[in-house]
Biopython code that builds the backbone (N, CA, C, O; Angstrom):
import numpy as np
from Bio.PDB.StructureBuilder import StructureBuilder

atoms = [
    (1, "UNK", "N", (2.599, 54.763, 97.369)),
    (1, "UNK", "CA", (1.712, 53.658, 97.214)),
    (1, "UNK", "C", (2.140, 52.849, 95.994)),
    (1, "UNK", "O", (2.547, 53.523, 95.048)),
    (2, "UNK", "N", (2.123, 51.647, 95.858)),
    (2, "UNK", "CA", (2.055, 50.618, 95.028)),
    (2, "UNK", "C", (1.273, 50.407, 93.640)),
    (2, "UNK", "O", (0.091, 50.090, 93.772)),
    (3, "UNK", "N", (1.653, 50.509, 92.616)),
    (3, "UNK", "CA", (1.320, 50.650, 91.664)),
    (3, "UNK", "C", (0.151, 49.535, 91.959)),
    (3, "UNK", "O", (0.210, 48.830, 92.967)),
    (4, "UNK", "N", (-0.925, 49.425, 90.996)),
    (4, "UNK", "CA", (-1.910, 48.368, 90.644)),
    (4, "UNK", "C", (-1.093, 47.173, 90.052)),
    (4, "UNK", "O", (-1.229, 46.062, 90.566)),
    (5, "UNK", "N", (-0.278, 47.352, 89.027)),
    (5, "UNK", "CA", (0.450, 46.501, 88.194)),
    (5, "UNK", "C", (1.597, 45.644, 88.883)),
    (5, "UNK", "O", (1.958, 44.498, 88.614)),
    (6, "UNK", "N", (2.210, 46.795, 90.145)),
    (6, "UNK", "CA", (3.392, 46.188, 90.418)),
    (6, "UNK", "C", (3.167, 45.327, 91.758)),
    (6, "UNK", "O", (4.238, 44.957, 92.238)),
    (7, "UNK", "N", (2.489, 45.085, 92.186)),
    (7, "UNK", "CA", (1.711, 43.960, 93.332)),
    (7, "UNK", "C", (1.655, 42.578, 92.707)),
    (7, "UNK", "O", (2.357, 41.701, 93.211)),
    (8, "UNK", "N", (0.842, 42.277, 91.595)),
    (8, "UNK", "CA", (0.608, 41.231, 90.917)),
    (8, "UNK", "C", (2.103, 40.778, 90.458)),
    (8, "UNK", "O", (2.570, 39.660, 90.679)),
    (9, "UNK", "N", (2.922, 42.065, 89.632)),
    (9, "UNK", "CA", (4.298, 41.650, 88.792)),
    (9, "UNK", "C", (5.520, 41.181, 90.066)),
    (9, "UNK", "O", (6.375, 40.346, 89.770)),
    (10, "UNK", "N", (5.488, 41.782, 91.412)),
    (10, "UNK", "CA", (6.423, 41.405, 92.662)),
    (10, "UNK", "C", (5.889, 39.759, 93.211)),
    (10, "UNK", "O", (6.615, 38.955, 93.796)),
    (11, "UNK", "N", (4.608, 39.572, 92.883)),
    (11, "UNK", "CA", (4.149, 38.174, 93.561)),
    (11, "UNK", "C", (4.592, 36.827, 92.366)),
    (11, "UNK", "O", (5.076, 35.737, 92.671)),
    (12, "UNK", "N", (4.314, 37.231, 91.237)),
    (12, "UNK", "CA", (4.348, 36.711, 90.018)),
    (12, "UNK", "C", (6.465, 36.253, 89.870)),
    (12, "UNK", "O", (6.997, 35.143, 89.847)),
    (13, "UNK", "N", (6.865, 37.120, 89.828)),
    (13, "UNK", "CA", (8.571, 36.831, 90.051)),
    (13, "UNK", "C", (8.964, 36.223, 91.600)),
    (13, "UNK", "O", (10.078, 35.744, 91.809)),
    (14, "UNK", "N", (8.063, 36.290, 92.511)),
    (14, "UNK", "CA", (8.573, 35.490, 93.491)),
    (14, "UNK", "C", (8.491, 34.352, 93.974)),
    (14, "UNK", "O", (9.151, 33.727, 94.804)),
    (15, "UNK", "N", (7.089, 34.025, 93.014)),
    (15, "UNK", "CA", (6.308, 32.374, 92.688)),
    (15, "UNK", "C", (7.684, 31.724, 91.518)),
    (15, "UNK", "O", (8.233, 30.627, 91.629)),
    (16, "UNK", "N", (7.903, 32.534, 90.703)),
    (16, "UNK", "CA", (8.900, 31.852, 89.692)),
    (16, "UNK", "C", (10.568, 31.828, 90.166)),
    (16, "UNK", "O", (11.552, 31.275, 89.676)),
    (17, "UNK", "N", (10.339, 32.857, 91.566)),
    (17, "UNK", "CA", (11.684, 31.753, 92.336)),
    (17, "UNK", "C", (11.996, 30.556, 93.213)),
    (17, "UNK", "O", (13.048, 29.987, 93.502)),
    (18, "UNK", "N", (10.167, 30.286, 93.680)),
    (18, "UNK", "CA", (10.115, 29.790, 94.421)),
    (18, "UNK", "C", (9.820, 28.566, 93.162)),
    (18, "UNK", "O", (10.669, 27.695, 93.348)),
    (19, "UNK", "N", (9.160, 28.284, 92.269)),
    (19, "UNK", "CA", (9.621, 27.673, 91.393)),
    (19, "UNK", "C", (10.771, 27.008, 90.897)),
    (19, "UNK", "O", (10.792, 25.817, 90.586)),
    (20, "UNK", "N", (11.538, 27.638, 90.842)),
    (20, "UNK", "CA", (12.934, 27.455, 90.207)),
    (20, "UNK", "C", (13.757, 26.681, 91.492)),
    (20, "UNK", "O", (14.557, 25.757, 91.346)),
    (21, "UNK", "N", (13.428, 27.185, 92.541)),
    (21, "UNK", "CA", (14.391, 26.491, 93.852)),
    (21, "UNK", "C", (13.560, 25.043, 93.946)),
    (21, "UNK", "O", (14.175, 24.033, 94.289)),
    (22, "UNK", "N", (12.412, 24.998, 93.686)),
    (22, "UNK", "CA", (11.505, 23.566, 93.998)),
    (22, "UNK", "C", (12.119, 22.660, 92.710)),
    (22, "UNK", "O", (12.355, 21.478, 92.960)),
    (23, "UNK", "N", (12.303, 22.993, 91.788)),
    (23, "UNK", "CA", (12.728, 21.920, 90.569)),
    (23, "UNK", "C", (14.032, 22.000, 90.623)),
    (23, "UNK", "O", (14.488, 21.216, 89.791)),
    (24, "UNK", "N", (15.039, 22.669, 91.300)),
    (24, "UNK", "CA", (16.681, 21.930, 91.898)),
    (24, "UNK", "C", (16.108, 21.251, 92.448)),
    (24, "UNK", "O", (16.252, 20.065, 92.151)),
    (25, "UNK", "N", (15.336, 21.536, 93.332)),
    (25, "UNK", "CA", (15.446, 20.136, 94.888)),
    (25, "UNK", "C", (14.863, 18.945, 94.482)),
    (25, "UNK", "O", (14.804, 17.810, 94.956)),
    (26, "UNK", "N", (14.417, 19.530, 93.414)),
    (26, "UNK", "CA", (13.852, 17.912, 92.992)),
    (26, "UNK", "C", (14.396, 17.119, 92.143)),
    (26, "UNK", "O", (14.148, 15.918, 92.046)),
    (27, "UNK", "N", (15.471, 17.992, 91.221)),
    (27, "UNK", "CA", (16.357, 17.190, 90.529)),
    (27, "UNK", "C", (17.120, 16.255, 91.560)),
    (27, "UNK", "O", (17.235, 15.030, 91.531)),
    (28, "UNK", "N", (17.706, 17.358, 92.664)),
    (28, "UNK", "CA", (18.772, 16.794, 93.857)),
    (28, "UNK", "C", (17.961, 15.649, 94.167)),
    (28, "UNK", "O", (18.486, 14.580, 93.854)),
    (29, "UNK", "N", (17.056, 15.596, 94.590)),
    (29, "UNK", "CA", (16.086, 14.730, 95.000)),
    (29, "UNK", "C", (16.494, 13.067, 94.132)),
    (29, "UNK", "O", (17.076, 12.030, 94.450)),
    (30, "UNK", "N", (15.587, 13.760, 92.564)),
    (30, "UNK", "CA", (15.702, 12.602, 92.283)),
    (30, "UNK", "C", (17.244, 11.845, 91.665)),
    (30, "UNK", "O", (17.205, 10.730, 91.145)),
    (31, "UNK", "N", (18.197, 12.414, 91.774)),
    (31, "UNK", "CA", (19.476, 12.228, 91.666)),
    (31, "UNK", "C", (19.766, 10.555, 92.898)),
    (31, "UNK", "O", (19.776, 9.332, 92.760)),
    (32, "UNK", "N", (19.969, 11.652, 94.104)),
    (32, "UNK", "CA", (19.355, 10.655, 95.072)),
    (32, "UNK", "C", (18.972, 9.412, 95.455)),
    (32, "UNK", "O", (19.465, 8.496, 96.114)),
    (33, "UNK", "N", (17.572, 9.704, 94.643)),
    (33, "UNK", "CA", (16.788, 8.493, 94.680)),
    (33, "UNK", "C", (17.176, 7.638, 94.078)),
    (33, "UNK", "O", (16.932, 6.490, 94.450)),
    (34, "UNK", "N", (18.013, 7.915, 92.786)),
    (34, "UNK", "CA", (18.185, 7.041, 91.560)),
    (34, "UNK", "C", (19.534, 6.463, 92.056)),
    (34, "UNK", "O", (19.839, 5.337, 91.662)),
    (35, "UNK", "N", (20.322, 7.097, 92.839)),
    (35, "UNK", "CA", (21.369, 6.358, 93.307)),
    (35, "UNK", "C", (20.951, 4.276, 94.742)),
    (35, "UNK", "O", (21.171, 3.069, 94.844)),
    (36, "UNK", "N", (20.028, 5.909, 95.590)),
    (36, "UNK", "CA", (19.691, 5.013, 96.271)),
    (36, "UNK", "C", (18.681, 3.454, 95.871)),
    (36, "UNK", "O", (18.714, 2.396, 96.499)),
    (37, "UNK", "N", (18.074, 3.692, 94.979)),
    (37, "UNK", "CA", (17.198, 2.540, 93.965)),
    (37, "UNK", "C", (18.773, 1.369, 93.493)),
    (37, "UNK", "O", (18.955, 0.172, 93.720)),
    (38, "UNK", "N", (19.525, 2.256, 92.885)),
    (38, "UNK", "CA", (20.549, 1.063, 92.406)),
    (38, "UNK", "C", (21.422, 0.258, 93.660)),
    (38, "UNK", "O", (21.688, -0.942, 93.713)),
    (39, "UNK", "N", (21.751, 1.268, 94.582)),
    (39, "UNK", "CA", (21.822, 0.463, 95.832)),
    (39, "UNK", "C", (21.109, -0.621, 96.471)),
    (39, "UNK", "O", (21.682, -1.576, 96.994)),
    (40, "UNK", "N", (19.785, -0.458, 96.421)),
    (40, "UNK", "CA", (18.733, -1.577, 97.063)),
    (40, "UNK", "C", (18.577, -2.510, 95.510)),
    (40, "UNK", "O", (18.468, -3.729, 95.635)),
    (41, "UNK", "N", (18.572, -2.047, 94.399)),
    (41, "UNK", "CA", (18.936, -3.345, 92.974)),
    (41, "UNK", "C", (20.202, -4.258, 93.478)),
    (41, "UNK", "O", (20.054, -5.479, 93.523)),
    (42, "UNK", "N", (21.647, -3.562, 93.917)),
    (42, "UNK", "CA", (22.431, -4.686, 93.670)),
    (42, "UNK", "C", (22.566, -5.342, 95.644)),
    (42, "UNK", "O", (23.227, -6.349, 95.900)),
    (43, "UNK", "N", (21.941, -4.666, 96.586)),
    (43, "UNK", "CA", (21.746, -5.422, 97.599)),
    (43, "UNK", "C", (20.560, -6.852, 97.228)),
    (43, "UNK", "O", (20.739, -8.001, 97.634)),
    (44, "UNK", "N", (19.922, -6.602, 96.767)),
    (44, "UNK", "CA", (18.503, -7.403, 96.702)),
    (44, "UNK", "C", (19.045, -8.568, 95.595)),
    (44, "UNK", "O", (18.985, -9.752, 95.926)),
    (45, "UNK", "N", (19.647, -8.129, 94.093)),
    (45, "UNK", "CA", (20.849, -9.333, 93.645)),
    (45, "UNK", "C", (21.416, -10.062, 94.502)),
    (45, "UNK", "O", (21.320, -11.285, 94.404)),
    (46, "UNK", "N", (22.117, -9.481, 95.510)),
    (46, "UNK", "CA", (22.954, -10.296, 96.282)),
    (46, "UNK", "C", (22.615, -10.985, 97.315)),
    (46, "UNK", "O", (23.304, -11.888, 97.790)),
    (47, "UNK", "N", (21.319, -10.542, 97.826)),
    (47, "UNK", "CA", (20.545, -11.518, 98.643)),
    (47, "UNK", "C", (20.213, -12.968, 98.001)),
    (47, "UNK", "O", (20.385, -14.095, 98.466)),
    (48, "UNK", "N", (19.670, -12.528, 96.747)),
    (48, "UNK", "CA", (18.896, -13.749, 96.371)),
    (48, "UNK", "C", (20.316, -14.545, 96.029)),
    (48, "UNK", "O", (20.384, -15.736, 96.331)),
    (49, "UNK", "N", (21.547, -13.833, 95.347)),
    (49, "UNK", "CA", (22.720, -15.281, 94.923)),
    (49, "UNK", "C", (23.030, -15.710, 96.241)),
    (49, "UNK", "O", (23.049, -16.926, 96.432)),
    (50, "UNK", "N", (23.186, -15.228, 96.837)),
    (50, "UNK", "CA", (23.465, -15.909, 98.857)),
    (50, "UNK", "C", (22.593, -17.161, 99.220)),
    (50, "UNK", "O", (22.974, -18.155, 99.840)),
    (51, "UNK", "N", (21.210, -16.884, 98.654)),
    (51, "UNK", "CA", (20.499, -17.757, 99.137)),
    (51, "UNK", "C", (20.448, -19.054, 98.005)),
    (51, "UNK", "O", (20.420, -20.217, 98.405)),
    (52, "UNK", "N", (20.442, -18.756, 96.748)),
    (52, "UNK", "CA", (21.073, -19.868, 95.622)),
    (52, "UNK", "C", (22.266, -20.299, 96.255)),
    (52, "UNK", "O", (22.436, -21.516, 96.179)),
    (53, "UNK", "N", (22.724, -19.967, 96.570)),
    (53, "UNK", "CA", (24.277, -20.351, 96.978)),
    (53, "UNK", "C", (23.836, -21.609, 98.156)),
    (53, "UNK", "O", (23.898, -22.837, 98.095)),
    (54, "UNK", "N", (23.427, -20.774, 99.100)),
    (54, "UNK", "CA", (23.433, -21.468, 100.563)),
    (54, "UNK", "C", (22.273, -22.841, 100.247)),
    (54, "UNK", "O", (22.023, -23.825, 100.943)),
    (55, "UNK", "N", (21.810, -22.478, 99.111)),
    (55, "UNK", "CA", (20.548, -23.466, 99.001)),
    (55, "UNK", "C", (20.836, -24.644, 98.107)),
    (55, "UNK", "O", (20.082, -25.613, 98.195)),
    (56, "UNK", "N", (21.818, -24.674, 97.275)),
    (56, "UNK", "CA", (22.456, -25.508, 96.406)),
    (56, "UNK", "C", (23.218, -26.907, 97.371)),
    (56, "UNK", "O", (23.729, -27.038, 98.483)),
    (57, "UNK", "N", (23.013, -27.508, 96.549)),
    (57, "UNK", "CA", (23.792, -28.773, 97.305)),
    (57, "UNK", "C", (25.304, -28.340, 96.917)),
    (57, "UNK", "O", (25.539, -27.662, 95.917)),
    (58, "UNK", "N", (26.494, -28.884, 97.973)),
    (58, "UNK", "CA", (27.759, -29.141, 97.331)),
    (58, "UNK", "C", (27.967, -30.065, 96.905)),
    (58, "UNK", "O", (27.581, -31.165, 97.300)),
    (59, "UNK", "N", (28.992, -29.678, 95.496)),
    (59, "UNK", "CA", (29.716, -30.609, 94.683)),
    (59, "UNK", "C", (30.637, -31.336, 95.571)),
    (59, "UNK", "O", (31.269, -30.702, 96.416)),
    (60, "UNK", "N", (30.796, -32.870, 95.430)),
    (60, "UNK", "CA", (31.395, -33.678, 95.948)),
    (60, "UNK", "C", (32.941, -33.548, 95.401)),
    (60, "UNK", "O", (33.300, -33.704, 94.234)),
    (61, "UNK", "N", (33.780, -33.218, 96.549)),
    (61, "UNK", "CA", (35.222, -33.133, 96.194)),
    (61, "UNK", "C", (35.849, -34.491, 96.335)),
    (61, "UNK", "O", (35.947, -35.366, 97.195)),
    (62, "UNK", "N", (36.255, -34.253, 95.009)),
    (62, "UNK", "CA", (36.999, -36.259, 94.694)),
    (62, "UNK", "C", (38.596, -35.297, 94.634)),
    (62, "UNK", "O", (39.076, -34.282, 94.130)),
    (63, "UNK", "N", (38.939, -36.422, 95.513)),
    (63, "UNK", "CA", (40.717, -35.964, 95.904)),
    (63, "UNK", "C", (41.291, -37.208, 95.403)),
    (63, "UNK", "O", (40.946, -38.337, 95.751)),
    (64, "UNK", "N", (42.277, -36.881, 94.480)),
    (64, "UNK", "CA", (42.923, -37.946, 93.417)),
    (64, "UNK", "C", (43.621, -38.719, 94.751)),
    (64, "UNK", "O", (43.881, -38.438, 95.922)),
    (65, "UNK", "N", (43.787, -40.085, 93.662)),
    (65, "UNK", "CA", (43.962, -41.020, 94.825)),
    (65, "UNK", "C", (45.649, -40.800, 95.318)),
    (65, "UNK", "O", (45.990, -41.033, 96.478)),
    (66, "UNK", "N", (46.343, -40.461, 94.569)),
    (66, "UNK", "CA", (47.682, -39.649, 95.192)),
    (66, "UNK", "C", (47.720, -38.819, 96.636)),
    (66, "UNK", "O", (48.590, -38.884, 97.505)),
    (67, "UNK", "N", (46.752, -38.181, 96.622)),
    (67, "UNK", "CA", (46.729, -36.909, 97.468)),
    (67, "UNK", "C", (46.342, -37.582, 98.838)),
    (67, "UNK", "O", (46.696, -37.195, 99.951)),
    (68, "UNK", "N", (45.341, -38.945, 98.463)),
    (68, "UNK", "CA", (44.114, -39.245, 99.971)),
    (68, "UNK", "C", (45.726, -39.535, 100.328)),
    (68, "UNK", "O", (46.454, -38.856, 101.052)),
    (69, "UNK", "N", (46.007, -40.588, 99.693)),
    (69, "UNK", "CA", (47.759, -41.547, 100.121)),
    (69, "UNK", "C", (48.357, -40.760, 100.803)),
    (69, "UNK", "O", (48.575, -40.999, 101.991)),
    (70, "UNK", "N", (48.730, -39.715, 100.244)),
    (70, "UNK", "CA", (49.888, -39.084, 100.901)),
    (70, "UNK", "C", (49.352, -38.300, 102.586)),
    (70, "UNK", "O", (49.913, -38.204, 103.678)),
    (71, "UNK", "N", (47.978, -37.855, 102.035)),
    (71, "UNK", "CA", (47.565, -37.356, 103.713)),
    (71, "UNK", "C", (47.400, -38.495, 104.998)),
    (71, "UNK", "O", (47.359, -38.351, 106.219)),
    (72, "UNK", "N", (47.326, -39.728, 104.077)),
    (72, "UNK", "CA", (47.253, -40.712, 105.302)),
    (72, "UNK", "C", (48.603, -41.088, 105.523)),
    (72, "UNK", "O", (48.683, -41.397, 106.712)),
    (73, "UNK", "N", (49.832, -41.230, 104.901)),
    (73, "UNK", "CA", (51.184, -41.377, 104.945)),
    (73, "UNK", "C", (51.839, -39.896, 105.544)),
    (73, "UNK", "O", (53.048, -39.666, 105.556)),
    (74, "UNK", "N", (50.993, -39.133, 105.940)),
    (74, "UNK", "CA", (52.047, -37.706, 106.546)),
    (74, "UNK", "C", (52.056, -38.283, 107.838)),
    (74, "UNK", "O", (51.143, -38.920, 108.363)),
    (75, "UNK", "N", (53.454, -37.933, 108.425)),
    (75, "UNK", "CA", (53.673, -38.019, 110.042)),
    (75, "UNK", "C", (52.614, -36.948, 110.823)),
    (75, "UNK", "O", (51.965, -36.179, 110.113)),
    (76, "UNK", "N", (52.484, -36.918, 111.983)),
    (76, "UNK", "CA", (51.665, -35.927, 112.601)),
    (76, "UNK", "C", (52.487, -35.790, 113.994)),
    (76, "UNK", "O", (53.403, -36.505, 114.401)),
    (77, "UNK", "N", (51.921, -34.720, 114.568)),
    (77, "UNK", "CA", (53.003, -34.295, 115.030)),
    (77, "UNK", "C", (53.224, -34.358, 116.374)),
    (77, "UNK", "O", (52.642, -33.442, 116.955)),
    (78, "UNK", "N", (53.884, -35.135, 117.146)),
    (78, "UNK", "CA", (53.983, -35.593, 118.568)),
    (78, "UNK", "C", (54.021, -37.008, 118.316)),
    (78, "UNK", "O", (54.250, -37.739, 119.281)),
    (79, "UNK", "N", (53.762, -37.719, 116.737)),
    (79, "UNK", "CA", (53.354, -39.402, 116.988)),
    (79, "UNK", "C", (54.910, -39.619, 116.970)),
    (79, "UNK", "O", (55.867, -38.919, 116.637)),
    (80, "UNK", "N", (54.763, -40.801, 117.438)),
    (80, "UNK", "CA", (56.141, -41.705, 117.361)),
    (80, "UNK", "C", (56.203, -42.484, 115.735)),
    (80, "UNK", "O", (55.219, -43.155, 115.425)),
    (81, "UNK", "N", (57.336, -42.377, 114.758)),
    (81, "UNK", "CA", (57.341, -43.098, 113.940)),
    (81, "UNK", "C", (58.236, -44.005, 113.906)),
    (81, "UNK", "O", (59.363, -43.524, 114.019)),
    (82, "UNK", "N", (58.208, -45.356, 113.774)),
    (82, "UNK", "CA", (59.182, -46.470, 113.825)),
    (82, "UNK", "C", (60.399, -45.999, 113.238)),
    (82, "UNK", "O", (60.377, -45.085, 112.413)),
    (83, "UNK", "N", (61.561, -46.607, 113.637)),
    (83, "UNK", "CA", (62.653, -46.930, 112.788)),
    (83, "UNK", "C", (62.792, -47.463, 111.980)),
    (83, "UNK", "O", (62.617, -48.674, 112.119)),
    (84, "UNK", "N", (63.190, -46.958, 110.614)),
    (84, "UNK", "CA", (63.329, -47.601, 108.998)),
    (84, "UNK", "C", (64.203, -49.084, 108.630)),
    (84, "UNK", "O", (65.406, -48.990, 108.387)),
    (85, "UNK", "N", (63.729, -50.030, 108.615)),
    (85, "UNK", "CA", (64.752, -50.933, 108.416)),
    (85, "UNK", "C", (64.543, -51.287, 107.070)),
    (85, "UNK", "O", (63.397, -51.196, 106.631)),
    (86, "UNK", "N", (65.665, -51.763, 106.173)),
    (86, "UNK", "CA", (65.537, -52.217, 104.918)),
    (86, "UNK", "C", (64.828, -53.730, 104.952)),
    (86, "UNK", "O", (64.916, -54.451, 105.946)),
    (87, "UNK", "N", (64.147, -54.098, 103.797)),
    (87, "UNK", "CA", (63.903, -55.373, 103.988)),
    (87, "UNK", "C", (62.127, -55.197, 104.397)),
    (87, "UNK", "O", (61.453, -56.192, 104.663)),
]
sb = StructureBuilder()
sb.init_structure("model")
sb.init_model(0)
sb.init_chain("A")
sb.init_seg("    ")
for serial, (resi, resn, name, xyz) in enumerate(atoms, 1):
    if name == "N":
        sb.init_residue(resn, " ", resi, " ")
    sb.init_atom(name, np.array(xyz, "f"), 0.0, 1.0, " ", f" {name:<3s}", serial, name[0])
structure = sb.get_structure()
């Protein structure tokens, strides 16, 4: 038969393993969590610059007057270009 003492002392060490396994899982746990939190921080950043972005007007691209020239002076391709005469 079972001591008086040793009933209470077998329940008492098996609460403090079941203890000990509940505060890993909860470290693991909150390990976890703390990863997954910074995940949904830099998704939720990047939502909102997407939408600054998409919501901003564009800057007007000024193409030096060299550049318009020359894209309207390029041959294209199938056109016919005259023959060069001096003069």
């Amino acid at each position: 038969m079972a001591s008086v003492m040793g009933l209470p002392e077998a329940r008492e060490t098996a609460a403090q393993v079941r203890v000990e396994e509940l505060r890993e899982e909860a470290e693991r746990v909150l390990a976890e969590l703390a990863k997954a939190e910074a995940v949904l921080e830099r998704r939720a950043i990047a939502r909102v610059q997407l939408a600054e972005a998409l919501a901003a007007p564009e800057p007007e691209a000024e193409e030096p007057p060299e550049a318009a020239s020359a894209v309207a002076r390029a041959a294209v391709a199938g056109s016919t270009v005259p023959h060069w005469q001096e003069g």
